[in-house]
C-alpha positions in Angstrom: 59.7 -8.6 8.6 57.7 -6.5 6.1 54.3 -6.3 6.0 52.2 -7.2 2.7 51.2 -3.9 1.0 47.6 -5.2 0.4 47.2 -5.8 4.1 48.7 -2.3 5.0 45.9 -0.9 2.3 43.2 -2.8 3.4 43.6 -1.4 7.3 44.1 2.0 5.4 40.7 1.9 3.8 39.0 1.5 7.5 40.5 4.4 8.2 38.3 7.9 8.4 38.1 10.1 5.4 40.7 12.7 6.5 43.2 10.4 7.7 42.6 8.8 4.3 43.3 11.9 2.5 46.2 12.8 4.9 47.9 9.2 4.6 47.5 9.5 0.7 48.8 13.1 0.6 52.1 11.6 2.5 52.5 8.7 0.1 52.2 11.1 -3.0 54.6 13.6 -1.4 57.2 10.6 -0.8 57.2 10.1 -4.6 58.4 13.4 -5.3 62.3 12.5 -4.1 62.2 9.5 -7.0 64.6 10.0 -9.5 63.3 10.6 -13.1 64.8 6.9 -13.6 62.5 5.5 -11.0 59.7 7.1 -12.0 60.4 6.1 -15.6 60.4 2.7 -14.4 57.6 2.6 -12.6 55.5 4.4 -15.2 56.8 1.2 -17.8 55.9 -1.3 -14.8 52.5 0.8 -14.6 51.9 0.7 -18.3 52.5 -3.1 -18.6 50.4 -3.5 -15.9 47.6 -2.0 -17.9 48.2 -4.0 -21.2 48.0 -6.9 -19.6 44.8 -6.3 -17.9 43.6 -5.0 -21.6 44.5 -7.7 -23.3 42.8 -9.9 -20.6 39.5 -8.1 -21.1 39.4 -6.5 -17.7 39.3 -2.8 -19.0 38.1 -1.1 -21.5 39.7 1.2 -24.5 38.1 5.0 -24.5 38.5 7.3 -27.5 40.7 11.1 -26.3 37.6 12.6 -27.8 35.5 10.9 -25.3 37.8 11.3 -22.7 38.3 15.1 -22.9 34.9 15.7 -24.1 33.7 14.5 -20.3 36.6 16.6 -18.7 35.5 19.5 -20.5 32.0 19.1 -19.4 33.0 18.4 -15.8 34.9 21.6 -16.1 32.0 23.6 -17.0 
């Protein structure tokens, strides 16, 4: 049986920072051997996803300017 992804998360987070980072590092590097297909359609999934929430109210619209105006000045 599989196991819910929010309950395989939620023991993740209790885990130490480093074995954090390492677990993370191993999901990211599983991505990479999608094809441009499946990360296509989980890029639309992703970007419905965050329409929906907009259009809910739940997040906020940010200008580029303001948004590369603070990476800028992180980068400085």
């Amino acid at each position: 049986m599989r196991r819910n992804p929010k309950d395989i998360a939620a023991e993740a987070l209790e885990l130490d920072p480093k074995a954090r980072a390492d677990l993370a590092k191993r999901l990211l590097e599983s991505l990479e051997t999608l094809s441009q297909k499946e990360r296509d359609e989980l890029w639309v999934e992703e970007a419905e996803r965050r329409y929906v929430e907009f259009k809910k109210g739940g997040a906020k619209a940010v200008s580029s300017r303001d948004v590369f105006a603070k990476a800028r000045a992180r980068n400085r």
